[in-house]
CHARMM internal coordinates of N, CA and C (Angstrom, degrees):
IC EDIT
DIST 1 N 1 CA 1.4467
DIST 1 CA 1 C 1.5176
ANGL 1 N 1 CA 1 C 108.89
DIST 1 C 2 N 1.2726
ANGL 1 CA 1 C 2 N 106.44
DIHE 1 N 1 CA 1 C 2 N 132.20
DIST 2 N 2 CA 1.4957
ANGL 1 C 2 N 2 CA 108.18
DIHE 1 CA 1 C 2 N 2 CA -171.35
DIST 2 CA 2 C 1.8147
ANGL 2 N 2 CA 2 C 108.98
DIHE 1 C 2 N 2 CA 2 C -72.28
DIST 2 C 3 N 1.3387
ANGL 2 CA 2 C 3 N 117.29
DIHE 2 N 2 CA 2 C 3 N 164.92
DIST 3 N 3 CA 1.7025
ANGL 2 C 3 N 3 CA 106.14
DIHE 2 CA 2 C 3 N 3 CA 174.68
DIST 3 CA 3 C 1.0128
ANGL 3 N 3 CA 3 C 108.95
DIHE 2 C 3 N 3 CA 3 C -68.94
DIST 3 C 4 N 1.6233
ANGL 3 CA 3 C 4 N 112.53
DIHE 3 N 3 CA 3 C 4 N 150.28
DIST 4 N 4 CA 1.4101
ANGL 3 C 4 N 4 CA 149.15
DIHE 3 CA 3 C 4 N 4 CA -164.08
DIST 4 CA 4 C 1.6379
ANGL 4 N 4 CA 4 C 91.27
DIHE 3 C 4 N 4 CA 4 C -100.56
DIST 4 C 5 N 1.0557
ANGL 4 CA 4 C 5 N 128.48
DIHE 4 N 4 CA 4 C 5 N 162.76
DIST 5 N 5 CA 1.6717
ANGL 4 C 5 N 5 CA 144.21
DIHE 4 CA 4 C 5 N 5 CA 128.75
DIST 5 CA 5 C 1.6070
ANGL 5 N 5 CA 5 C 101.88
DIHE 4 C 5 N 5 CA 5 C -60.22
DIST 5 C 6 N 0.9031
ANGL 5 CA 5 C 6 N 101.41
DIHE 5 N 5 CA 5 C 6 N 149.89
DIST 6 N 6 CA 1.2281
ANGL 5 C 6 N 6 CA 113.26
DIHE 5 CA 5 C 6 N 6 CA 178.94
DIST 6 CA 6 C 1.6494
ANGL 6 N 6 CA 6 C 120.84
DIHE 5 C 6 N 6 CA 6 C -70.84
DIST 6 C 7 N 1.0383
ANGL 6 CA 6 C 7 N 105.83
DIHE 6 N 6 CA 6 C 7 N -34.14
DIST 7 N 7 CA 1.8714
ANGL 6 C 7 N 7 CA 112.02
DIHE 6 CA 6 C 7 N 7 CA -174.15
DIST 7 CA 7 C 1.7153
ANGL 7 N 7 CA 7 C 93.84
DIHE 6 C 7 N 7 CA 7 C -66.41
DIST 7 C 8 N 1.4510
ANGL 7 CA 7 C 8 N 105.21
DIHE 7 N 7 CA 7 C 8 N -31.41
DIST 8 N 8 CA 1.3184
ANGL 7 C 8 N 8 CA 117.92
DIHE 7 CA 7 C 8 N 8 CA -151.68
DIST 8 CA 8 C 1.8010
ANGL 8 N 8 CA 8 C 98.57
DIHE 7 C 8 N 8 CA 8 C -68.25
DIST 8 C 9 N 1.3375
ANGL 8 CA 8 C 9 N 96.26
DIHE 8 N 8 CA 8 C 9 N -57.44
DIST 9 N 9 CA 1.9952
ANGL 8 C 9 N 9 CA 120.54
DIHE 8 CA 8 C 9 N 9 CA -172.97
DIST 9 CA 9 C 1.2163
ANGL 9 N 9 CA 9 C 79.95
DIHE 8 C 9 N 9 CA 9 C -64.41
DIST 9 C 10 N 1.1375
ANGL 9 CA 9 C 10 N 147.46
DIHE 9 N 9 CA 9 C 10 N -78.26
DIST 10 N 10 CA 1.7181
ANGL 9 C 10 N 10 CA 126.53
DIHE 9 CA 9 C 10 N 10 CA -139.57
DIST 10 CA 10 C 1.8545
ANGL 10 N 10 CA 10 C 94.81
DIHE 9 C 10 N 10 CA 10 C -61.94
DIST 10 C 11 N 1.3248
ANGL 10 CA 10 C 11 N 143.29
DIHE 10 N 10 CA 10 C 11 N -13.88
DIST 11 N 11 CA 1.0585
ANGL 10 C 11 N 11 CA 111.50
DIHE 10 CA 10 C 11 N 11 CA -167.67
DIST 11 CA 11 C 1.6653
ANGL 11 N 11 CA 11 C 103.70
DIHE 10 C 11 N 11 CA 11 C -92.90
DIST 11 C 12 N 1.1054
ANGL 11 CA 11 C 12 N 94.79
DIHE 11 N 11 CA 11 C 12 N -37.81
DIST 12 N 12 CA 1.6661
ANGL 11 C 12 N 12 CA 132.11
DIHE 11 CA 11 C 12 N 12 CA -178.77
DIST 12 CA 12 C 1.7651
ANGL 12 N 12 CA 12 C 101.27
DIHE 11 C 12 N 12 CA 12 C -46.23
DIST 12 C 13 N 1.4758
ANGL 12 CA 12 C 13 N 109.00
DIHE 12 N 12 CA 12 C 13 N -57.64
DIST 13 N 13 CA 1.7420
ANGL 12 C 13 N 13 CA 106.53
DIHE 12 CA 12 C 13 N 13 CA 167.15
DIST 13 CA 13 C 1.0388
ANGL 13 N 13 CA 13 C 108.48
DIHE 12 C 13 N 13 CA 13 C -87.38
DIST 13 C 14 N 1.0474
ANGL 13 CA 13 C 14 N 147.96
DIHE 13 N 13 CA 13 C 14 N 53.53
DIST 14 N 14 CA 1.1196
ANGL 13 C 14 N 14 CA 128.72
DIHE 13 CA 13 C 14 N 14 CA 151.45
DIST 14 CA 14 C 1.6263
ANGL 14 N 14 CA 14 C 108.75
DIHE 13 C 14 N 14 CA 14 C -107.29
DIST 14 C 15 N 1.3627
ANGL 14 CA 14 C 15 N 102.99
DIHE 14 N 14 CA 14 C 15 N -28.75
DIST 15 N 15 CA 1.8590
ANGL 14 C 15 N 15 CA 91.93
DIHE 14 CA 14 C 15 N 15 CA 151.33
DIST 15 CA 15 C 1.6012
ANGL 15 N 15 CA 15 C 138.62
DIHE 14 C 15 N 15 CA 15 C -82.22
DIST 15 C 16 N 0.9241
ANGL 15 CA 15 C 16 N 108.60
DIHE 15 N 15 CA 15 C 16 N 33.43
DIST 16 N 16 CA 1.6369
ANGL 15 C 16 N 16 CA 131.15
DIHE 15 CA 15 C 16 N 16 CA 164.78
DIST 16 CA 16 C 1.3288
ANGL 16 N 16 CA 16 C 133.63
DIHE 15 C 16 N 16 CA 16 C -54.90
DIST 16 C 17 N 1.2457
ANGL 16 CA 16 C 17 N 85.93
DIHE 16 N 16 CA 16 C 17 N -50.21
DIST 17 N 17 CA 1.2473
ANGL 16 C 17 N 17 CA 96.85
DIHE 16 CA 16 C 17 N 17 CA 170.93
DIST 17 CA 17 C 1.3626
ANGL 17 N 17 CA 17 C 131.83
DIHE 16 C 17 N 17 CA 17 C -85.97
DIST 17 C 18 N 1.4102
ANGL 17 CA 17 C 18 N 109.18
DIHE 17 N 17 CA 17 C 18 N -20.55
DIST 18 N 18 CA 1.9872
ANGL 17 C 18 N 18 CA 120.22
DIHE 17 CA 17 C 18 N 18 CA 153.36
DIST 18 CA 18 C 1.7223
ANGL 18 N 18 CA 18 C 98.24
DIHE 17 C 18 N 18 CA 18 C -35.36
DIST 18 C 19 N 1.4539
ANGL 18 CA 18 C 19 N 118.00
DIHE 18 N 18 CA 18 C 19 N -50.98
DIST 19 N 19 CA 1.3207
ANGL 18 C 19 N 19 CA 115.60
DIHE 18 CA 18 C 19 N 19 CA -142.47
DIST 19 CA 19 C 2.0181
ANGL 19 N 19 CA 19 C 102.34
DIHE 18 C 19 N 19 CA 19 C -101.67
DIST 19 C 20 N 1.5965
ANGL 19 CA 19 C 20 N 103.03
DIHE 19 N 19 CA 19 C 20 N 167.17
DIST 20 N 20 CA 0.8755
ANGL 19 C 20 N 20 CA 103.16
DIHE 19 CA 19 C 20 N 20 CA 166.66
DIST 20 CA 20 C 1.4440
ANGL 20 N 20 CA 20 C 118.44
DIHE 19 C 20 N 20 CA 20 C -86.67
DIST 20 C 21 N 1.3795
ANGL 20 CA 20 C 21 N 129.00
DIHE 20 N 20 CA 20 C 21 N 160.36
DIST 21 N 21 CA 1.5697
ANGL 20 C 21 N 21 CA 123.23
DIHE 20 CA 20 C 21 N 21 CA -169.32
DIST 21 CA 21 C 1.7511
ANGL 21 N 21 CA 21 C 108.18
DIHE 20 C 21 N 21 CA 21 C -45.81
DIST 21 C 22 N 1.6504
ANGL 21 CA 21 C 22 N 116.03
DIHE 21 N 21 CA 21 C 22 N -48.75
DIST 22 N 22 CA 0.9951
ANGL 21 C 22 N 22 CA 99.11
DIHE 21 CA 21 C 22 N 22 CA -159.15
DIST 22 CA 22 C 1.4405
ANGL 22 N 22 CA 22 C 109.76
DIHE 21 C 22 N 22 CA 22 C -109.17
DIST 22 C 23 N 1.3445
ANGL 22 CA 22 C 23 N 137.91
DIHE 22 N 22 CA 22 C 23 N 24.83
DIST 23 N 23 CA 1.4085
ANGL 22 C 23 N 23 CA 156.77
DIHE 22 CA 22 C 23 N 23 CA 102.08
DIST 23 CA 23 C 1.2023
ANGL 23 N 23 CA 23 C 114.74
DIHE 22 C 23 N 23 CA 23 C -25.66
DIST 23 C 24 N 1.2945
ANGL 23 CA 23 C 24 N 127.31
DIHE 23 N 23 CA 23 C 24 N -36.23
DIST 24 N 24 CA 1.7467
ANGL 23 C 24 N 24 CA 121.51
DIHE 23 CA 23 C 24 N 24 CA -146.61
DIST 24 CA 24 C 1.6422
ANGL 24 N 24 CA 24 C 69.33
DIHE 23 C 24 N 24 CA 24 C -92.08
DIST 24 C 25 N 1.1146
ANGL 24 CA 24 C 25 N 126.68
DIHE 24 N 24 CA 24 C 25 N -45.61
DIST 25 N 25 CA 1.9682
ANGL 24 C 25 N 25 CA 117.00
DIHE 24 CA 24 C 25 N 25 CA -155.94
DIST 25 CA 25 C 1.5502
ANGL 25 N 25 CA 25 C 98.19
DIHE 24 C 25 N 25 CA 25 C -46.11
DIST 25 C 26 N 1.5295
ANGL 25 CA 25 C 26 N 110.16
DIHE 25 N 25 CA 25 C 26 N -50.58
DIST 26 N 26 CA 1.4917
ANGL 25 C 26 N 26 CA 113.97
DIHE 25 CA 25 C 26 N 26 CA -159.96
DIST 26 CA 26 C 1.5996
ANGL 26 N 26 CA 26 C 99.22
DIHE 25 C 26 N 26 CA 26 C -72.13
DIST 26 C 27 N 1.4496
ANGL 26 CA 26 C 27 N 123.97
DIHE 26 N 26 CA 26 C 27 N -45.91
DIST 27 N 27 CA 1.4786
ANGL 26 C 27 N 27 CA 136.93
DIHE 26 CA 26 C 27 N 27 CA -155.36
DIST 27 CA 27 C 2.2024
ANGL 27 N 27 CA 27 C 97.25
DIHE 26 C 27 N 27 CA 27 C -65.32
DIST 27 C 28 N 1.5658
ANGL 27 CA 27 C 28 N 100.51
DIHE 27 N 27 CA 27 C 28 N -28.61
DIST 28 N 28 CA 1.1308
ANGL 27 C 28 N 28 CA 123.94
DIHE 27 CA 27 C 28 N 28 CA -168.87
DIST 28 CA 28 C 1.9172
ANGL 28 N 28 CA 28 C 96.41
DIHE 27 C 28 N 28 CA 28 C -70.08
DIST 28 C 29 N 0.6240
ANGL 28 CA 28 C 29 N 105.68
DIHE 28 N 28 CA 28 C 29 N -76.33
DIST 29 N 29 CA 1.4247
ANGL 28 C 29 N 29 CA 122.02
DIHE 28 CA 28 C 29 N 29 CA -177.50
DIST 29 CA 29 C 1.6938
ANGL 29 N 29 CA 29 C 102.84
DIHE 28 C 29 N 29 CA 29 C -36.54
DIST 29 C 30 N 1.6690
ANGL 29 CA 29 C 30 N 108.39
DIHE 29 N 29 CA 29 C 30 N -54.48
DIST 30 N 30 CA 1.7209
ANGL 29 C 30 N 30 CA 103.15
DIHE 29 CA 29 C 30 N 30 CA -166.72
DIST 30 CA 30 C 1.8100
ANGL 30 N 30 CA 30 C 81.46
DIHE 29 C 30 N 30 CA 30 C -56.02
DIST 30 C 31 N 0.9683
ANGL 30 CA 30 C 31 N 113.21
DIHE 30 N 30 CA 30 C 31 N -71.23
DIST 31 N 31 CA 1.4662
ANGL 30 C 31 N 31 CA 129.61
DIHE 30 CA 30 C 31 N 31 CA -145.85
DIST 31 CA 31 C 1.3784
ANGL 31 N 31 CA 31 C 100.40
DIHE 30 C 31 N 31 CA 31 C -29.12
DIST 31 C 32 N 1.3972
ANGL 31 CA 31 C 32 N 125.91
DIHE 31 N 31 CA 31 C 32 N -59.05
DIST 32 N 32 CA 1.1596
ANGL 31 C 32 N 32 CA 122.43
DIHE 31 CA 31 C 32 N 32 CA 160.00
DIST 32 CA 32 C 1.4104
ANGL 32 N 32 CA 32 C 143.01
DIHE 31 C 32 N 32 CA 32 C -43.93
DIST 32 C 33 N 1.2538
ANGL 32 CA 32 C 33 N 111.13
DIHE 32 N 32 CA 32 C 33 N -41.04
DIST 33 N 33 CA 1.4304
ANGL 32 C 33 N 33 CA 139.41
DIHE 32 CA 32 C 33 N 33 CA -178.81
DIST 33 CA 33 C 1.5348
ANGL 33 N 33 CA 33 C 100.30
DIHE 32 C 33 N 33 CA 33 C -67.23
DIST 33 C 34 N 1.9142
ANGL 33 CA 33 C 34 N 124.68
DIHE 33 N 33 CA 33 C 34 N -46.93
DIST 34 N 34 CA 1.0196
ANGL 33 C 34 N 34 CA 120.91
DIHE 33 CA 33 C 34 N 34 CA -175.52
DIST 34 CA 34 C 1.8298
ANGL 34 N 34 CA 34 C 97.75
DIHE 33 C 34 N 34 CA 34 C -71.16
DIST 34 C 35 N 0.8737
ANGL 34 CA 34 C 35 N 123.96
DIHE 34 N 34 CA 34 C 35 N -58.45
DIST 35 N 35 CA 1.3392
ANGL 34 C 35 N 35 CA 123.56
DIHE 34 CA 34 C 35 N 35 CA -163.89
DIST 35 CA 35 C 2.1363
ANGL 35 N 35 CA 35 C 104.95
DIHE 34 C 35 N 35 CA 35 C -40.89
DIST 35 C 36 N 1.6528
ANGL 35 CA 35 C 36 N 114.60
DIHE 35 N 35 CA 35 C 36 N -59.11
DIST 36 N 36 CA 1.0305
ANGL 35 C 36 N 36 CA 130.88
DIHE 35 CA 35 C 36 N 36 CA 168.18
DIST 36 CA 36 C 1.5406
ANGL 36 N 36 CA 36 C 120.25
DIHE 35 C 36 N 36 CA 36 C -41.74
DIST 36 C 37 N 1.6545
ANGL 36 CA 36 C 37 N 120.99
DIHE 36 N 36 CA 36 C 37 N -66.87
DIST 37 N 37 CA 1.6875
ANGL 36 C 37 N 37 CA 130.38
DIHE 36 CA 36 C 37 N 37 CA 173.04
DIST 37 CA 37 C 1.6298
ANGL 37 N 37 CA 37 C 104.91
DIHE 36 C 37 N 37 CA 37 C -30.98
DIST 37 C 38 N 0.9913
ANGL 37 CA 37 C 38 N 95.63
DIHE 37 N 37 CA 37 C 38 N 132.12
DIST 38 N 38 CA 2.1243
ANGL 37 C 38 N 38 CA 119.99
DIHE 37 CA 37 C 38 N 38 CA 166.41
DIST 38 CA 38 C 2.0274
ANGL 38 N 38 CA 38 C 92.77
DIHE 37 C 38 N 38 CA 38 C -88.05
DIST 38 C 39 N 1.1578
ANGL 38 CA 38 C 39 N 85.23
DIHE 38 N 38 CA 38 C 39 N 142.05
DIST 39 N 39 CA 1.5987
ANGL 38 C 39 N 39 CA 112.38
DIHE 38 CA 38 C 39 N 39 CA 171.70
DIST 39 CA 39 C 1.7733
ANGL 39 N 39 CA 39 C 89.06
DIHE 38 C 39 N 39 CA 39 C 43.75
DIST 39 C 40 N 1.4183
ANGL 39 CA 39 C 40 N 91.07
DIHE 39 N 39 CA 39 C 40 N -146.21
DIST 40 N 40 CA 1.6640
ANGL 39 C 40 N 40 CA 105.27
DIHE 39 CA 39 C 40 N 40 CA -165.96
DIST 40 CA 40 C 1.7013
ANGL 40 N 40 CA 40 C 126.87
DIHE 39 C 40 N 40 CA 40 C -46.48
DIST 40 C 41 N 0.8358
ANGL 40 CA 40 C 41 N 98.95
DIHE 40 N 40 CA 40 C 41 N 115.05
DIST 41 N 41 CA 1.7215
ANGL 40 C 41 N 41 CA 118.25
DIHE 40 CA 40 C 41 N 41 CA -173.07
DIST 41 CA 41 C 1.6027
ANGL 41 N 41 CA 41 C 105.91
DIHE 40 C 41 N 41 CA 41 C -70.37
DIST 41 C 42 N 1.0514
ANGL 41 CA 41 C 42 N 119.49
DIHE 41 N 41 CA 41 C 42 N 94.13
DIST 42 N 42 CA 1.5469
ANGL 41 C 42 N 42 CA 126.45
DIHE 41 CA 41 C 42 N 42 CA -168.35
DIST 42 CA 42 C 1.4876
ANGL 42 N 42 CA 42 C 109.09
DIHE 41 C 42 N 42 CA 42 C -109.38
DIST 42 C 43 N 0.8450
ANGL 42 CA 42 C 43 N 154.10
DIHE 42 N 42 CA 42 C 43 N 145.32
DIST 43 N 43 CA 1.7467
ANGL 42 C 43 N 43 CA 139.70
DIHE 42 CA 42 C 43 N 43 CA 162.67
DIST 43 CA 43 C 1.7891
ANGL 43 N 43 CA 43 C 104.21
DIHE 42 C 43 N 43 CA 43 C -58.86
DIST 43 C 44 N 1.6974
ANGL 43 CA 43 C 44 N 130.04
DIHE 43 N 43 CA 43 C 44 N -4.91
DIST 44 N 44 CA 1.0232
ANGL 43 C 44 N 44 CA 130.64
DIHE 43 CA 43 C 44 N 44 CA 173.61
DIST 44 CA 44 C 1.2691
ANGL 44 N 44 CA 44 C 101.42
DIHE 43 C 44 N 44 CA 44 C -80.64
DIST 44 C 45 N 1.2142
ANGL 44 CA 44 C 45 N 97.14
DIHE 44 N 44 CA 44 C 45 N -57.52
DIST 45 N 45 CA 1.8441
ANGL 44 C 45 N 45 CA 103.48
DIHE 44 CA 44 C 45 N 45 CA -165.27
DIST 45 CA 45 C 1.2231
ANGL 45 N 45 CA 45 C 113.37
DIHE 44 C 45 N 45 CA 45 C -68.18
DIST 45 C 46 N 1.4903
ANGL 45 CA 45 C 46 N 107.85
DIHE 45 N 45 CA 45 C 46 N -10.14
DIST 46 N 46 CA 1.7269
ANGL 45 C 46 N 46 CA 110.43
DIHE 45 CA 45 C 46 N 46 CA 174.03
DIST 46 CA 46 C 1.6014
ANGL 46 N 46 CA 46 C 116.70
DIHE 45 C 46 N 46 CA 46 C -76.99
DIST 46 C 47 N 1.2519
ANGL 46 CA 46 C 47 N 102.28
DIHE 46 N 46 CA 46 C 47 N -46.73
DIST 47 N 47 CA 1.1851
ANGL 46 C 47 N 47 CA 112.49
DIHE 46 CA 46 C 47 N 47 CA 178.19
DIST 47 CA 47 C 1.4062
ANGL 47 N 47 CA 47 C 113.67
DIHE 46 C 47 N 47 CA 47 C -59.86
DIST 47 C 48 N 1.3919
ANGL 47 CA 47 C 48 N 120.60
DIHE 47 N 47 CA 47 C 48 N -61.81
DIST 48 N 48 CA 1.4940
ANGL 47 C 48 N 48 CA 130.48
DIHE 47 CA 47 C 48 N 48 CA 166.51
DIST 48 CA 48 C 1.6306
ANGL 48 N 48 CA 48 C 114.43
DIHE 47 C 48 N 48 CA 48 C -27.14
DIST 48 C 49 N 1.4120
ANGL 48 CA 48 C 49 N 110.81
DIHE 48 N 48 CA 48 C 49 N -38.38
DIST 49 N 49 CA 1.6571
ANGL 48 C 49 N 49 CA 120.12
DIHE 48 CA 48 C 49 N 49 CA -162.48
DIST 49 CA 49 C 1.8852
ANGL 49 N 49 CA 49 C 96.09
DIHE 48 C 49 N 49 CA 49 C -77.43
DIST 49 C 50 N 1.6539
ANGL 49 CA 49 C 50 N 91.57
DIHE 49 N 49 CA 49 C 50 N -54.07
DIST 50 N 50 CA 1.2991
ANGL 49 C 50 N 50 CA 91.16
DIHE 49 CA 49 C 50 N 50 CA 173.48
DIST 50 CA 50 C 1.5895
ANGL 50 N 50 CA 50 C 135.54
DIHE 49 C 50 N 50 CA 50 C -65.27
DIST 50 C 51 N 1.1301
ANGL 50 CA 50 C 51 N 122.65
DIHE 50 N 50 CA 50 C 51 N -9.21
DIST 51 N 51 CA 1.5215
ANGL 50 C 51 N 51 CA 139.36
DIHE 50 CA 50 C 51 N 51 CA -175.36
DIST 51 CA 51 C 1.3516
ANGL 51 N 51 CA 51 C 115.12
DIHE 50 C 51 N 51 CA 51 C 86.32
DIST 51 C 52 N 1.6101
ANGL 51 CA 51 C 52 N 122.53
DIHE 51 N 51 CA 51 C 52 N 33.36
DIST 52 N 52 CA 1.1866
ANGL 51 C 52 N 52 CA 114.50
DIHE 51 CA 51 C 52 N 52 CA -164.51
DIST 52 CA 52 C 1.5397
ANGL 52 N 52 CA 52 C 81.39
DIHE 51 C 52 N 52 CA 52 C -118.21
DIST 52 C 53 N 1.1107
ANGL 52 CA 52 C 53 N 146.08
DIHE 52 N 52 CA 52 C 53 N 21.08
DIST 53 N 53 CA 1.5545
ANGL 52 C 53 N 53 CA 133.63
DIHE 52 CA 52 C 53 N 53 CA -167.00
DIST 53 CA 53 C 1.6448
ANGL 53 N 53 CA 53 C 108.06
DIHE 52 C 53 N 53 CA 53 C -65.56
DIST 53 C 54 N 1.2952
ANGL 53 CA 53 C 54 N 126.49
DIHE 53 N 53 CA 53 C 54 N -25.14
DIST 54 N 54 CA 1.4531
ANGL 53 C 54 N 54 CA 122.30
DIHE 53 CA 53 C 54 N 54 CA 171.58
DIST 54 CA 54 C 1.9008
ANGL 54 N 54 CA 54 C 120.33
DIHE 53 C 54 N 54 CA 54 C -91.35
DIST 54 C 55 N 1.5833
ANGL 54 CA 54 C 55 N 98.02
DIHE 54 N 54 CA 54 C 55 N 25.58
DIST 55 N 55 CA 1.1789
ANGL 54 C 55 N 55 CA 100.25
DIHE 54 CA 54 C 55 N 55 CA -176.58
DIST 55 CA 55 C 1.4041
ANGL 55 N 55 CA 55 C 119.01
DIHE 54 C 55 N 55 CA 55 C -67.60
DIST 55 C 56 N 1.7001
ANGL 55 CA 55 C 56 N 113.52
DIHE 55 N 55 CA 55 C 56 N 136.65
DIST 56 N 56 CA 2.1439
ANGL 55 C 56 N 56 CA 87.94
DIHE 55 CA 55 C 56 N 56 CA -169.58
DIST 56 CA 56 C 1.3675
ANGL 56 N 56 CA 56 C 98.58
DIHE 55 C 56 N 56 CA 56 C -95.54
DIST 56 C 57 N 1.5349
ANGL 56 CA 56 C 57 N 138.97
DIHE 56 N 56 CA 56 C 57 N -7.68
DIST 57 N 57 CA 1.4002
ANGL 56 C 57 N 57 CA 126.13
DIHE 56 CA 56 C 57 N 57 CA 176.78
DIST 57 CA 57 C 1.8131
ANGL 57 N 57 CA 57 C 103.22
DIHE 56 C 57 N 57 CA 57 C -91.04
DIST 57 C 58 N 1.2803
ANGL 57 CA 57 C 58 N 117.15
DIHE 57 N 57 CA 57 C 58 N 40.22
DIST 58 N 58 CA 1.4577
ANGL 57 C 58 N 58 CA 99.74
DIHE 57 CA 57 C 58 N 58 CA -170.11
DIST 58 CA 58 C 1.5980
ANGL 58 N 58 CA 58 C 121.52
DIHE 57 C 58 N 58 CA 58 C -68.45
DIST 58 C 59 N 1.2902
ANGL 58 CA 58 C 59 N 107.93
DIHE 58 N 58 CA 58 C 59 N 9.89
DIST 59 N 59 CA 1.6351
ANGL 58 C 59 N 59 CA 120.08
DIHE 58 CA 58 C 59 N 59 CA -163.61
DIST 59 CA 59 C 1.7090
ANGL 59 N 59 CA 59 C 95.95
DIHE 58 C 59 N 59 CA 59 C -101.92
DIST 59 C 60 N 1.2837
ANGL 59 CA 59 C 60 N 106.09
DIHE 59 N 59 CA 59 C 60 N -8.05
DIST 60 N 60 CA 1.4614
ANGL 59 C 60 N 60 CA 113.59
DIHE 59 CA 59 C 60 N 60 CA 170.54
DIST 60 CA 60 C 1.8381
ANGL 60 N 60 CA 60 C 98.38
DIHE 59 C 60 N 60 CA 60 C -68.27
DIST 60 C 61 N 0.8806
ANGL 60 CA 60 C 61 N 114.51
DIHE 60 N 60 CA 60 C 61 N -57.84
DIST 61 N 61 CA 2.0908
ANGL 60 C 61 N 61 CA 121.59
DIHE 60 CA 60 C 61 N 61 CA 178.37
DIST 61 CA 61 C 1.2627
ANGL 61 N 61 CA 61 C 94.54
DIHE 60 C 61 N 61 CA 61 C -39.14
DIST 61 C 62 N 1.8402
ANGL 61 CA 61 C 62 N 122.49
DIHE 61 N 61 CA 61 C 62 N -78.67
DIST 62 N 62 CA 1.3094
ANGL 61 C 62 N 62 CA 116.95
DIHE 61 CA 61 C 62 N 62 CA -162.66
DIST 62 CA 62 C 1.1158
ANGL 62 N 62 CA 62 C 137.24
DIHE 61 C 62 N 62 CA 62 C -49.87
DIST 62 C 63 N 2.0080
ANGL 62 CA 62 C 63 N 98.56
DIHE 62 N 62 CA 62 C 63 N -23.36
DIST 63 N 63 CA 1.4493
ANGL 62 C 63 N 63 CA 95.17
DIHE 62 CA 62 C 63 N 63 CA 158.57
DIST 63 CA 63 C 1.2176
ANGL 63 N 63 CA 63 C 146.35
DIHE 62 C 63 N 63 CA 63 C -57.36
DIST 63 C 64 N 1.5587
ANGL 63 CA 63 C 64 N 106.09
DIHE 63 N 63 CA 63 C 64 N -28.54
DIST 64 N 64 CA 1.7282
ANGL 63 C 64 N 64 CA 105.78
DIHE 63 CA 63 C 64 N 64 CA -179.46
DIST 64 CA 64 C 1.1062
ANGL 64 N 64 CA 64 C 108.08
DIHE 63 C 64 N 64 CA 64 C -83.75
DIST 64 C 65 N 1.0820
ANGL 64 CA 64 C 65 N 125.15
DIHE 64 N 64 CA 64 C 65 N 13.45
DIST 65 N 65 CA 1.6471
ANGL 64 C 65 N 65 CA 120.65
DIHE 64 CA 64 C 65 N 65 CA 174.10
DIST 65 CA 65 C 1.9041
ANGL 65 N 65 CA 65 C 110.60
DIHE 64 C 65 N 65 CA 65 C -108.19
DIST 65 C 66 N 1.6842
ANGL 65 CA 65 C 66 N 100.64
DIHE 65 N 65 CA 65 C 66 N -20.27
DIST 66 N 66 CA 1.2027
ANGL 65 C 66 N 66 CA 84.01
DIHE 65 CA 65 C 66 N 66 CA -163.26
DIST 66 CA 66 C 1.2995
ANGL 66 N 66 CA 66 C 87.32
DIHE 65 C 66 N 66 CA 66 C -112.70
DIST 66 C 67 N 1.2382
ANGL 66 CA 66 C 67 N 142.72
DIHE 66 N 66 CA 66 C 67 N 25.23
DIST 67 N 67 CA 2.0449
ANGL 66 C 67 N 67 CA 152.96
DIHE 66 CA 66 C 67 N 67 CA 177.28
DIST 67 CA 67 C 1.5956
ANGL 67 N 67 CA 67 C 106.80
DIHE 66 C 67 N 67 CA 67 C -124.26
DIST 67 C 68 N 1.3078
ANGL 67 CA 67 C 68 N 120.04
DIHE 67 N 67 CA 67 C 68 N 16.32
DIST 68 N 68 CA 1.3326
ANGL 67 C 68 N 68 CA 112.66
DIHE 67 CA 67 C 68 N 68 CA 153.09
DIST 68 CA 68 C 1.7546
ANGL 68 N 68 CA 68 C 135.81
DIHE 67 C 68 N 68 CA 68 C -63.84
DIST 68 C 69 N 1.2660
ANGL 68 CA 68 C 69 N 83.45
DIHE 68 N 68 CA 68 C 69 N 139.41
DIST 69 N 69 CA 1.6175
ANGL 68 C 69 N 69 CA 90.25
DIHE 68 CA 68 C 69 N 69 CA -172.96
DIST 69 CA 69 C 1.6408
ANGL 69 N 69 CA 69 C 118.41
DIHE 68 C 69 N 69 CA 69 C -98.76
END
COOR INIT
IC SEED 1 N 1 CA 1 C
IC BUILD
């Protein structure tokens, strides 16, 4: 994850602890990605916003959205 501003990261970790360590990487990324994306917030368009659109595990993202408890 690229650096945050700071006002930015303290809001951003503070859901960390919802997640497991290596969930939070992926959960980390939407969170951002949603905040960043124009119009519809997709896990595509997130990724895309973020520069990860050629990611080959991208089904790693959809999981934390679709393994909520």
């Amino acid at each position: 994850m690229p650096n945050l501003p700071a006002r930015f990261a303290i809001i951003i970790v503070a859901f960390a602890p919802l997640f497991r360590h290596q969930t939070w990487r992926h959960a980390e990324i939407l969170l951002v990605g949603a905040i960043l994306a124009p119009g519809k917030r997709t896990v595509t368009s997130i990724l895309r916003i973020i520069g990860l659109s050629r990611e080959h595990h991208f089904v790693n993202y959809h999981r934390v959205l679709s393994r909520v408890r």
